[in-house]
VOTI-618016 format. One line per field, with one value per atom (N, C-alpha, C): z, x, y; residue in one letter; residue number from 1. Coordinates in steps of 0.2 Angstrom, whole numbers. Last residue first. Layout:
N
Z	[Z/...] $
X	[X/...] $
Y	[Y/...] $
residuo	[A/...] $
num	[NUM/...] $
//
This chain:
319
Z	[-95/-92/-88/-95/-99/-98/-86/-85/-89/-93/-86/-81/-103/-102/-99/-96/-101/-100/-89/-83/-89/-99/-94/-89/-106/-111/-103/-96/-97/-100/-92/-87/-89/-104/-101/-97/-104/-106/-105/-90/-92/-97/-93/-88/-87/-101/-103/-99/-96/-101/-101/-90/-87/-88/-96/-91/-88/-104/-109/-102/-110/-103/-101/-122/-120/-113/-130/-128/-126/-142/-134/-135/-153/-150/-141/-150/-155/-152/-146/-142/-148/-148/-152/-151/-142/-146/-145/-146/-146/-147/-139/-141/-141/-142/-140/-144/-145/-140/-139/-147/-152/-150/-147/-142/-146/-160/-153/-147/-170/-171/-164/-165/-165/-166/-167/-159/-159/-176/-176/-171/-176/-180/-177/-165/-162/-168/-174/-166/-167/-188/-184/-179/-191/-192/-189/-181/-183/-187/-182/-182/-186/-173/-181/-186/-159/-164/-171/-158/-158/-161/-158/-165/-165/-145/-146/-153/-144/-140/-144/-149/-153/-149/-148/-145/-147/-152/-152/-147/-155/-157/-158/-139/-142/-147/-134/-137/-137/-125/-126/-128/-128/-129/-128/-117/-121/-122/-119/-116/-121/-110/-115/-114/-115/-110/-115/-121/-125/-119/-130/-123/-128/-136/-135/-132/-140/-135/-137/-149/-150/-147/-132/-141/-144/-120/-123/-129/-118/-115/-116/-121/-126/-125/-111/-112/-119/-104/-100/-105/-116/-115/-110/-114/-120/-120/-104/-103/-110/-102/-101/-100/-114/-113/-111/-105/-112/-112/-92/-91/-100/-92/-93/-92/-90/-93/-97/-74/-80/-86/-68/-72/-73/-67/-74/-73/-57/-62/-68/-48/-49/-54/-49/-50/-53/-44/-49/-51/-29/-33/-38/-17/-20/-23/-14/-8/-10/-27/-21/-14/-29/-32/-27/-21/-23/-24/-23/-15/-17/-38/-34/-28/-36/-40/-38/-30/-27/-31/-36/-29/-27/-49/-49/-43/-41/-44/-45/-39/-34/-37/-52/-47/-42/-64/-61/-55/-80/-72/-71/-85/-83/-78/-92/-85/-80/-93/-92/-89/-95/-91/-95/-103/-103/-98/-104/-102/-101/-115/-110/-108/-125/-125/-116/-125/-125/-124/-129/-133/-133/-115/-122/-128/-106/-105/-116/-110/-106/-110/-120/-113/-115/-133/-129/-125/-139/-133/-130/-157/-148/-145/-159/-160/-153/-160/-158/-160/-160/-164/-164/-152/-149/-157/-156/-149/-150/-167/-167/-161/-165/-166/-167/-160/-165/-165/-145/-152/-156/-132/-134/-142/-126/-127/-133/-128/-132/-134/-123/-121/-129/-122/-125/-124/-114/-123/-123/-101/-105/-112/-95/-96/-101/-98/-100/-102/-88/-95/-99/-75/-78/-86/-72/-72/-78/-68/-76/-78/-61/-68/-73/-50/-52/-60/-47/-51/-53/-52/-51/-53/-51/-51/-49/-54/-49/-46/-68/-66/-61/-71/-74/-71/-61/-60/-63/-69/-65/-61/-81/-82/-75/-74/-80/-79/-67/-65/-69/-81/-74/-70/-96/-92/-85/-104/-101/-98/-107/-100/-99/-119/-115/-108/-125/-125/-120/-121/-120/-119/-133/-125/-120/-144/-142/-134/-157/-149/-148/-167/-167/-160/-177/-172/-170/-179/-188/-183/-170/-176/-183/-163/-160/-166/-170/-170/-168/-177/-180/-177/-168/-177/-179/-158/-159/-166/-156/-157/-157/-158/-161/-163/-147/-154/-159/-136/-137/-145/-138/-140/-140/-143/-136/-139/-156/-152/-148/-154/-158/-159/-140/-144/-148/-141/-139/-142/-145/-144/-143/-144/-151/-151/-137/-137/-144/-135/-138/-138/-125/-125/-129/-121/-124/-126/-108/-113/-114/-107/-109/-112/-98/-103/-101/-98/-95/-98/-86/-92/-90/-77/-82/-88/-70/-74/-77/-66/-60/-63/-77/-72/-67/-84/-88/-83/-85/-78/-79/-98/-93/-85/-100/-105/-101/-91/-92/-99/-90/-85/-87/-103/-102/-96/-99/-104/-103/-88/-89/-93/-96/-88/-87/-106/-107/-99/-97/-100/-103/-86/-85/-90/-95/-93/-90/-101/-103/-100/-90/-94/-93/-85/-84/-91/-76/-82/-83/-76/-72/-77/-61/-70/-69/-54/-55/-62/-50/-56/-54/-33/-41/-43/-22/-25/-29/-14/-19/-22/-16/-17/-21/-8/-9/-9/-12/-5/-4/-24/-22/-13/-33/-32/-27/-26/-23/-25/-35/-25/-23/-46/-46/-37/-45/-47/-45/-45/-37/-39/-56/-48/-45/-64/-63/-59/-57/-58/-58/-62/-55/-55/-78/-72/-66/-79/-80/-77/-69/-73/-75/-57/-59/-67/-52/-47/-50/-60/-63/-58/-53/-62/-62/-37/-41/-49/-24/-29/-35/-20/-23/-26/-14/-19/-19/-10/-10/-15/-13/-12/-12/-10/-3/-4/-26/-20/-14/-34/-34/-27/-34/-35/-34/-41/-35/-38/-42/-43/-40/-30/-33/-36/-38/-35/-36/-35/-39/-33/-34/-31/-36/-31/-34/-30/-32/-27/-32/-37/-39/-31/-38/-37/-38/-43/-48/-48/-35/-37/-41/-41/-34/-35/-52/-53/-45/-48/-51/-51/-38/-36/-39/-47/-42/-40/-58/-61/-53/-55/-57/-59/-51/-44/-49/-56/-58/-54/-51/-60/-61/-40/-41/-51/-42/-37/-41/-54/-47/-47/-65/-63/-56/-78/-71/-68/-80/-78/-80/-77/-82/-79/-66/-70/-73/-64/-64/-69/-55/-57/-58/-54/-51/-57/-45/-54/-50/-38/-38/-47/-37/-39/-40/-21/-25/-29/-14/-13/-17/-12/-13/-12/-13/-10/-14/-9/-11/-9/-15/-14/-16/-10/-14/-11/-10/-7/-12/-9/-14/-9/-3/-1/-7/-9/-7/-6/-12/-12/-11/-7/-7/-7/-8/-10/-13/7/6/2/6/6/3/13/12/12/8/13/10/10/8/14/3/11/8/-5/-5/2/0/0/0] $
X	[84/89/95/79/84/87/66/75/80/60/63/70/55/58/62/48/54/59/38/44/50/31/35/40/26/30/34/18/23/28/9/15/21/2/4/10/-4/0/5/-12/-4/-1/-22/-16/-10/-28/-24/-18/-37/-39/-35/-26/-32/-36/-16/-12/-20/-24/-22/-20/-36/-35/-30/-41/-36/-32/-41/-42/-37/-35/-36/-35/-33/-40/-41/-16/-24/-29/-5/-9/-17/9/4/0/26/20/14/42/36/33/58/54/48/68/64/59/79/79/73/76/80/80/66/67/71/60/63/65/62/64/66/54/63/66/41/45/52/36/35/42/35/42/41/26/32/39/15/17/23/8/13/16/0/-2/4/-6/0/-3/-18/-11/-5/-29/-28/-20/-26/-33/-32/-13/-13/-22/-14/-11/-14/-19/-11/-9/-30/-24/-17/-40/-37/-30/-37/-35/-33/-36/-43/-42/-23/-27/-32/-13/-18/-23/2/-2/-7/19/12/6/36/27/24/51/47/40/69/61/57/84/79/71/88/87/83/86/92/91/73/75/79/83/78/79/79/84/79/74/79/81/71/69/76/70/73/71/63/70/74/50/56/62/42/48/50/35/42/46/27/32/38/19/22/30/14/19/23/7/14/17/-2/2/7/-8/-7/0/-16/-11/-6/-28/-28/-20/-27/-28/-30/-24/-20/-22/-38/-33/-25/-44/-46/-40/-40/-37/-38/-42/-36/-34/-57/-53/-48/-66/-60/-57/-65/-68/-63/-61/-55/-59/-73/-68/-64/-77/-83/-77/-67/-70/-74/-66/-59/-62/-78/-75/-71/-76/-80/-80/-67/-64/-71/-71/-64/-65/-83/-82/-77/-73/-79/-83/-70/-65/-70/-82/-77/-73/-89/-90/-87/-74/-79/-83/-66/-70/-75/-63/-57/-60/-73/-72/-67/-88/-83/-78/-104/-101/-94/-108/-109/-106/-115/-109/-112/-122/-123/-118/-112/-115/-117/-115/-109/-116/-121/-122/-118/-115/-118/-118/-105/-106/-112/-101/-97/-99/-112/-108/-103/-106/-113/-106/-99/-103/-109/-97/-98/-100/-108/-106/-101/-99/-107/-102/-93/-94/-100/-91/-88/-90/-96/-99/-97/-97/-95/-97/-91/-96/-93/-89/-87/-93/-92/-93/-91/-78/-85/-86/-68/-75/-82/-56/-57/-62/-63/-60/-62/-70/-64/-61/-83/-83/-77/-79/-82/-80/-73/-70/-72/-85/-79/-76/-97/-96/-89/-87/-89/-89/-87/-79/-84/-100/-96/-90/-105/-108/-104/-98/-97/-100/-99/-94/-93/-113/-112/-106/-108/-117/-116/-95/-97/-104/-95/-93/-95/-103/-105/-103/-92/-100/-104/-80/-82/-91/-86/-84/-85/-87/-90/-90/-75/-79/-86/-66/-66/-75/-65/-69/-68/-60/-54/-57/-66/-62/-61/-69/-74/-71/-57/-60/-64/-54/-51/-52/-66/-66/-61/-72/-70/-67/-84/-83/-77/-84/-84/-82/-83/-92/-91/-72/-75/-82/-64/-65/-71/-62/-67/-70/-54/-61/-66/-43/-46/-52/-39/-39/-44/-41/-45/-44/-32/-39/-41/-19/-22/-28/-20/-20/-21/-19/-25/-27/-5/-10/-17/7/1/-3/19/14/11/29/30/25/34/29/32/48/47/41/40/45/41/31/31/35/25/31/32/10/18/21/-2/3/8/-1/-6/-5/12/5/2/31/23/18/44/40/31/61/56/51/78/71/66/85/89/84/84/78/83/92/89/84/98/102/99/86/90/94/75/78/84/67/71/74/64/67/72/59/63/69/48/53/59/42/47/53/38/41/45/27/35/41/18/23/29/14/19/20/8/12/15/-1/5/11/-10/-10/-1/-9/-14/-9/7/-1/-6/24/17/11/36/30/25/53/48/42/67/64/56/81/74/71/99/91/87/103/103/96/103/107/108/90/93/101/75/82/85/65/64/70/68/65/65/71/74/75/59/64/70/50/48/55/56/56/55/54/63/60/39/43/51/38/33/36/44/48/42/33/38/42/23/24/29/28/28/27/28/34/34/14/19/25/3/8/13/-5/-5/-2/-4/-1/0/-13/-4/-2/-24/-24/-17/-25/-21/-23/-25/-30/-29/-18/-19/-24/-19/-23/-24/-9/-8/-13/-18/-11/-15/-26/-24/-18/-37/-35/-31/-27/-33/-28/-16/-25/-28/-2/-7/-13/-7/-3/-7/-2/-6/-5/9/8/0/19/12/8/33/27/25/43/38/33/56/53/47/62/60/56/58/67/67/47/53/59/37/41/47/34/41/44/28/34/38/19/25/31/13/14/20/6/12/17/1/7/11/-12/-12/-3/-16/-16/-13/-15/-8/-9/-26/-26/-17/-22/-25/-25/-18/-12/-16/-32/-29/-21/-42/-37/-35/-49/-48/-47/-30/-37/-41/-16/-19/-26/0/-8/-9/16/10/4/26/18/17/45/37/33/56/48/43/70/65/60/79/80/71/74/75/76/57/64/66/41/45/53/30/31/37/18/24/24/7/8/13/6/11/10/0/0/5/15/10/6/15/15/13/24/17/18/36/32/27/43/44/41/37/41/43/33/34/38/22/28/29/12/12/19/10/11/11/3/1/5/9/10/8/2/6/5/4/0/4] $
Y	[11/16/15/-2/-1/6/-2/-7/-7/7/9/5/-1/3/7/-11/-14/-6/-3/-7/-9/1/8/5/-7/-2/0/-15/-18/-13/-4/-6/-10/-4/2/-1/-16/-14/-10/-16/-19/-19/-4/-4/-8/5/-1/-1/15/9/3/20/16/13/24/19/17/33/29/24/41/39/31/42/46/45/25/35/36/12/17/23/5/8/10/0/2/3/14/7/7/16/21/14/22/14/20/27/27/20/34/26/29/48/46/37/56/49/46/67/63/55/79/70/69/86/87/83/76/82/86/65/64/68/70/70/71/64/72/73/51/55/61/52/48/51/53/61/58/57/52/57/68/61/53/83/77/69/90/93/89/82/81/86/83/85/86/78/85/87/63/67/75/61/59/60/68/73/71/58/64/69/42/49/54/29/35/39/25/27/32/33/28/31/33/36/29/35/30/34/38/40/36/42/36/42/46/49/42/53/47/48/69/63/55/77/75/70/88/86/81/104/98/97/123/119/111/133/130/121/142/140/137/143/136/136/156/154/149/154/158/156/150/145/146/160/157/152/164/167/167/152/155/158/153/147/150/165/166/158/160/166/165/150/149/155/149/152/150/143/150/153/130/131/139/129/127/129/132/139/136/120/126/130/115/112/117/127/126/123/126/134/130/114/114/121/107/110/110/98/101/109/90/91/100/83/88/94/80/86/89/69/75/80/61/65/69/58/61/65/48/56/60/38/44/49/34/36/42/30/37/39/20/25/30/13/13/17/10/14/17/11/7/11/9/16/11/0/3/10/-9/-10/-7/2/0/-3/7/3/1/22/15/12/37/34/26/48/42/40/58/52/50/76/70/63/87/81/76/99/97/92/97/94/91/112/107/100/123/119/115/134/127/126/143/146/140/137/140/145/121/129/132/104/112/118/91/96/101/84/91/95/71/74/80/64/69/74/47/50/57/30/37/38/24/23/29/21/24/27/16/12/16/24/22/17/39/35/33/53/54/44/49/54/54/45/42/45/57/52/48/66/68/63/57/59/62/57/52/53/72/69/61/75/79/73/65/66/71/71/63/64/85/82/76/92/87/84/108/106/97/109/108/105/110/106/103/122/118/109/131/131/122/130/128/129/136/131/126/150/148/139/153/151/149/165/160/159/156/163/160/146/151/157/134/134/142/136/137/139/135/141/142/121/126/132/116/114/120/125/121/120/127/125/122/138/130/131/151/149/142/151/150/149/157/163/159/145/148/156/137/133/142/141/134/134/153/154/146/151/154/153/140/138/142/147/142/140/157/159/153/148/152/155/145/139/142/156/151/149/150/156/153/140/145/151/132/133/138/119/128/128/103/108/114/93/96/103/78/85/88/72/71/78/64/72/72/52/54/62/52/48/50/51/55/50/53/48/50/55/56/52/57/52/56/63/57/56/77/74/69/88/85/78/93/91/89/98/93/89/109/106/101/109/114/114/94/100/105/90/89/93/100/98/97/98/104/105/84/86/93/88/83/83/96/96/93/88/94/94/77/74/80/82/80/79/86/89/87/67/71/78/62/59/66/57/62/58/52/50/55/57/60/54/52/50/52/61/58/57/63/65/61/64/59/61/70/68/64/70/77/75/65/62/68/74/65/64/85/85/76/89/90/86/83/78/81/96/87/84/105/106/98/101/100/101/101/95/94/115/110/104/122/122/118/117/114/114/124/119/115/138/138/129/139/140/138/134/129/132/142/145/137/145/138/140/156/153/145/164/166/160/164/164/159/163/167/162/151/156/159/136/145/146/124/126/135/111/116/118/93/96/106/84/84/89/90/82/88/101/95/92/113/112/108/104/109/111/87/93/99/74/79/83/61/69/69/46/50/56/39/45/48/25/27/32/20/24/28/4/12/16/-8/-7/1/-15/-14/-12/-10/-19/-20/3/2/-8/-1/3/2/-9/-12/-7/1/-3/-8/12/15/9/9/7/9/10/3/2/23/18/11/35/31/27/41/39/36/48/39/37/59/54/47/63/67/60/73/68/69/79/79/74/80/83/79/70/76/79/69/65/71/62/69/66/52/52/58/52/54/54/41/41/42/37/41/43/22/31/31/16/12/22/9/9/10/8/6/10/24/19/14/39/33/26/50/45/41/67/62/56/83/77/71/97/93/86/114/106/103/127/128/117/132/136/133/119/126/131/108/109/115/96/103/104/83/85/94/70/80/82/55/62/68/39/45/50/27/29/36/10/18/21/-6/0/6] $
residuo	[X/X/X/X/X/X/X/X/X/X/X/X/X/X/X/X/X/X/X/X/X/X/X/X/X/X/X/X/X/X/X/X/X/X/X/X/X/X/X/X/X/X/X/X/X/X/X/X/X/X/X/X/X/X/X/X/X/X/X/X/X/X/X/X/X/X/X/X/X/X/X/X/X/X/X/X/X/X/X/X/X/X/X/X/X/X/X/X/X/X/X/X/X/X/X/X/X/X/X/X/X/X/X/X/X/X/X/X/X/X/X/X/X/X/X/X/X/X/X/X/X/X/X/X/X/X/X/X/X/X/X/X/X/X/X/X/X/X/X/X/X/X/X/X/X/X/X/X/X/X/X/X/X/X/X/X/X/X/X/X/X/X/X/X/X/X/X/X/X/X/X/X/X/X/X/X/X/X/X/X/X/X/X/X/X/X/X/X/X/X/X/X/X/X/X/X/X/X/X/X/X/X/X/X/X/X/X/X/X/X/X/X/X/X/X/X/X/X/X/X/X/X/X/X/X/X/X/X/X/X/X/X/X/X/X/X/X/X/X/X/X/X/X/X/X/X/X/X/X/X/X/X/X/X/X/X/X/X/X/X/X/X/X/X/X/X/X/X/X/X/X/X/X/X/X/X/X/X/X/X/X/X/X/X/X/X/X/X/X/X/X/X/X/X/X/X/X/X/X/X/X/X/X/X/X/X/X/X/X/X/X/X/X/X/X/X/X/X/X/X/X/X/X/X/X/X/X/X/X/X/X/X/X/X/X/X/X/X/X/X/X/X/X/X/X/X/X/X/X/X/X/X/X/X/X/X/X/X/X/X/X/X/X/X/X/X/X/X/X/X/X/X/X/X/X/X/X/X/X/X/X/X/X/X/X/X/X/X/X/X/X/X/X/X/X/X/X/X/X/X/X/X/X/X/X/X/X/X/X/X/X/X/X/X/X/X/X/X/X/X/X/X/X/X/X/X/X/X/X/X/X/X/X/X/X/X/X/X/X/X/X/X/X/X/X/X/X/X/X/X/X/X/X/X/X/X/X/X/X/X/X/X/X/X/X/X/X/X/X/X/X/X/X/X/X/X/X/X/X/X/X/X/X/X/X/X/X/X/X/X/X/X/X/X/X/X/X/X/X/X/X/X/X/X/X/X/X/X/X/X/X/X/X/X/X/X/X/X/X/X/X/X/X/X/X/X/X/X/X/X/X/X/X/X/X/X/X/X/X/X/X/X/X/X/X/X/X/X/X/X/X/X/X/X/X/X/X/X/X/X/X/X/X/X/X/X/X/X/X/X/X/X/X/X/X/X/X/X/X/X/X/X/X/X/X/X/X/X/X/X/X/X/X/X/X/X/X/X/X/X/X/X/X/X/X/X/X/X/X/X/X/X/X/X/X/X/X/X/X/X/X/X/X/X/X/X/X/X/X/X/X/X/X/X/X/X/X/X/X/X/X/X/X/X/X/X/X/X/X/X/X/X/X/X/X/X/X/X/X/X/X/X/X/X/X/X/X/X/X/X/X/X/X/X/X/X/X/X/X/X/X/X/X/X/X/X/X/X/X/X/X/X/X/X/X/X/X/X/X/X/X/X/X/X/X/X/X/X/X/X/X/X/X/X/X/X/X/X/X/X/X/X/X/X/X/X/X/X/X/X/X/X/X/X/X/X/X/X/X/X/X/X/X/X/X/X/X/X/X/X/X/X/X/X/X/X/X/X/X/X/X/X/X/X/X/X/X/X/X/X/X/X/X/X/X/X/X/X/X/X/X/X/X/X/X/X/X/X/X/X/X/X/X/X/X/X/X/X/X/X/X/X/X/X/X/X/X/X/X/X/X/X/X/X/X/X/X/X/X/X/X/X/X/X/X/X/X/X/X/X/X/X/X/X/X/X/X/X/X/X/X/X/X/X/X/X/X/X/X/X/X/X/X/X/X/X/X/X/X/X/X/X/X/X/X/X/X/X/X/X/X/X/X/X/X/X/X/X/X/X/X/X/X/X/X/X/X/X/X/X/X/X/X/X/X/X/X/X/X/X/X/X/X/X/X/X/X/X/X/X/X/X/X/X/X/X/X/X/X/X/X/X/X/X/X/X/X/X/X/X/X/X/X/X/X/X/X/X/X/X/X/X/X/X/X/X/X/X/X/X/X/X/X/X/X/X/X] $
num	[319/319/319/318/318/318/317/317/317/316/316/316/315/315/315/314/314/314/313/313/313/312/312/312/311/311/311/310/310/310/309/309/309/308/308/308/307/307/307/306/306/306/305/305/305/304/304/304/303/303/303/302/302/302/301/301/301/300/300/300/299/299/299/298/298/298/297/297/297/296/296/296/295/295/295/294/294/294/293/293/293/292/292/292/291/291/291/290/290/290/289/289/289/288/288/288/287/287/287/286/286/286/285/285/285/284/284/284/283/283/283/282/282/282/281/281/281/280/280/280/279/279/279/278/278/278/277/277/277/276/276/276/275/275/275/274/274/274/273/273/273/272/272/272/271/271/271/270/270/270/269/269/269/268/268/268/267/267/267/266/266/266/265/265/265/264/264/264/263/263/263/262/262/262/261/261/261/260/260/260/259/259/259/258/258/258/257/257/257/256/256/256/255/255/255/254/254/254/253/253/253/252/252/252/251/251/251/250/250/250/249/249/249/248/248/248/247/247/247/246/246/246/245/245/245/244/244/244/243/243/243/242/242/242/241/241/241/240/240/240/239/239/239/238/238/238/237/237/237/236/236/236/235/235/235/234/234/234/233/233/233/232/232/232/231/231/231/230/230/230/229/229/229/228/228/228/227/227/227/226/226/226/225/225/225/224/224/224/223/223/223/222/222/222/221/221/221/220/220/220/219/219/219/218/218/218/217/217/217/216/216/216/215/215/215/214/214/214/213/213/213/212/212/212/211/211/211/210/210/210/209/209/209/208/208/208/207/207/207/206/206/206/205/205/205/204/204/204/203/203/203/202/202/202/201/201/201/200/200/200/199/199/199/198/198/198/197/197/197/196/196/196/195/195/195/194/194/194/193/193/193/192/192/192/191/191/191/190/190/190/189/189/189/188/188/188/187/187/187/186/186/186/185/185/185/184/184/184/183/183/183/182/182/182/181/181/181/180/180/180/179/179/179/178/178/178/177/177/177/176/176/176/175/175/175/174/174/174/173/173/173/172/172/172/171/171/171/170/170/170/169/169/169/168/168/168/167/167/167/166/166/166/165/165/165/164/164/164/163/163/163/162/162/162/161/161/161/160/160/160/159/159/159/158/158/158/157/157/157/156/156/156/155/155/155/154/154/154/153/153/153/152/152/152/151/151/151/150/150/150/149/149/149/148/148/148/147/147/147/146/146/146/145/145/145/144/144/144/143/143/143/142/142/142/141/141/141/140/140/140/139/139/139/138/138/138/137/137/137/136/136/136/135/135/135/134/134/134/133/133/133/132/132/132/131/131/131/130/130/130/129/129/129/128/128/128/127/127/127/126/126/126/125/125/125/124/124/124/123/123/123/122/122/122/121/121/121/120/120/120/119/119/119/118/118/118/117/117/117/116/116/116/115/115/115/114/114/114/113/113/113/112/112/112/111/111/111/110/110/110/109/109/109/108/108/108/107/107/107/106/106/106/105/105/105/104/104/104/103/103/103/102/102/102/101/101/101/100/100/100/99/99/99/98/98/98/97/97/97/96/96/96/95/95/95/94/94/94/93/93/93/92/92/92/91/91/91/90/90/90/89/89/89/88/88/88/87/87/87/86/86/86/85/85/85/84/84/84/83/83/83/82/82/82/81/81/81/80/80/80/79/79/79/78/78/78/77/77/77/76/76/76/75/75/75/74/74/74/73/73/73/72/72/72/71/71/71/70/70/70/69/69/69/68/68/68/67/67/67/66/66/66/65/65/65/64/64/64/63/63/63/62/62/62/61/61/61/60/60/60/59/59/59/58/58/58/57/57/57/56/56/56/55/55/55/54/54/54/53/53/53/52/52/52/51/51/51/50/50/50/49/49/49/48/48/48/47/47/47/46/46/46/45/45/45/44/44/44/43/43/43/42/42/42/41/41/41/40/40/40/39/39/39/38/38/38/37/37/37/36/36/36/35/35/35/34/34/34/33/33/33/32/32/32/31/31/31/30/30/30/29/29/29/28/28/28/27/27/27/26/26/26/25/25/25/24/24/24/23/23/23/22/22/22/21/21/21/20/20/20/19/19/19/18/18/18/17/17/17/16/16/16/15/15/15/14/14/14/13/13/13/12/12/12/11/11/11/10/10/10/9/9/9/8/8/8/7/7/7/6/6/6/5/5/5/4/4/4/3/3/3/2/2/2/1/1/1] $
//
């Protein structure tokens, strides 16, 4: 069993679920997510000879939840990564995994931290280097300037989004998960106008067996607990991740890095942007190993959890 604690990593505590012995592999999860959407790899990973911790990131669950827009800025997160590996093992790099939300977090970490990070390894998220404008400017040009909804956009009014959420967080986080996975039939759920909700035309959710009631128990308690400000103003901070990571244009990650994508995961070809992320990538990962999982979502280590474990323990024992 993981040893749940509250580590202080300078500017503000994260909750951190450990466990095992061994160099240190932090977990960062993606939205809405929390420490537990790694509950199926904390375990191999320590059986493995590892000190396995899966974070909360700040805002959700048991960790530090500022207020501020600007206090959920990918500058300040990744100092909540180099302050954790500083506080767990300050004398040997850390190898980071991250997923959805996590997976640019880790990546840039590793990017911009290079002497505290040996590896890193992303799911569903591929690295696409220095941005070349904010992401805002993207989907305004592709979806929001032609009347097309898109998710991001919606997110970026404060409290809007959360309102929608909080009404029932079991019933938002559920639908969400569901409409992006790899069970759920094609269709065109995100395509409305914008200015529609959240939740607008997503399907029923069906029984699967990678969410069960008991996981959609925990991430319910979290929300109801946490609320979601902090996980939405990740996504309001476009701009100045832009403008913090000028600083590395040019620069790649030169570490070993691994991908796991899935199929039916529009994130894992950038919503249609890339047709092969894994080549996309070698341009800035030189090192890096790709698998690309047939017909899995987005929720990639929980759809497919031994897979999942087997790519990440092969892996992890050839560092």
């Amino acid at each position: 069993m993981s040893e749940m604690r509250m580590i202080d990593v300078g500017e503000l505590s994260l909750r951190c679920a450990l466990e095992g012995e061994g160099p240190l592999v932090i977990m960062v999860h993606g939205f809405p997510e929390s420490w537990y959407s790694w509950r199926h790899q904390i375990g191999p990973i320590a059986e493995a000879g590892f000190t396995a911790c899966a974070i909360d990131v700040r805002g959700y669950g048991g960790s530090d939840k500022p207020h501020p827009v600007e206090a959920y800025a990918l500058e300040r997160i990744v100092g909540d990564l180099v302050g954790l590996k500083m506080a767990l093992q300050p004398d040997q790099p850390a190898i980071l995994i991250g997923h959805d939300w996590g997976a640019p977090i880790v990546w840039n970490t590793a990017l911009t931290h290079p002497e505290h990070f040996r590896a890193v390894a992303g799911l569903s998220v591929p690295f696409a280097g220095v941005p070349q404008r904010p992401f805002t400017e993207v989907f305004h040009e592709h979806f929001t300037s032609q009347g097309k909804y898109f998710y991001q956009e919606y997110f970026q009014a404060e409290g809007v989004a959360e309102a929608e959420a909080e009404k029932d967080p079991r019933d938002w986080v559920h639908r969400m998960m569901y409409s992006i996975s790899g069970d759920v039939p094609p269709g065109s759920y995100w395509d409305k106008p914008y200015g529609a909700m959240f939740l607008e035309g997503l399907p029923d959710p069906e029984p699967v067996p990678w969410l069960t009631d008991e996981d959609l128990d925990f991430y319910e308690a979290e929300f109801k607990s946490s609320g979601f400000r902090g996980p939405l103003n990740r996504y309001r901070n476009h701009v100045a991740d832009y403008e913090w990571l000028q600083g590395w244009k040019g620069k790649r990650i030169e570490q070993p890095a691994l991908f796991i994508g899935g199929t039916r995961d529009p994130a894992t070809f950038l919503f249609g942007a890339v047709t092969d992320p894994v080549g996309m990538m070698k341009f800035f990962a030189p090192k890096i190993e790709g698998h690309i999982l047939d017909n899995v979502g987005h929720w990639t280590q929980q759809e497919r959890p031994e897979e999942v474990n087997r790519i990440l323990l092969e892996w992890l024992a050839r560092l």
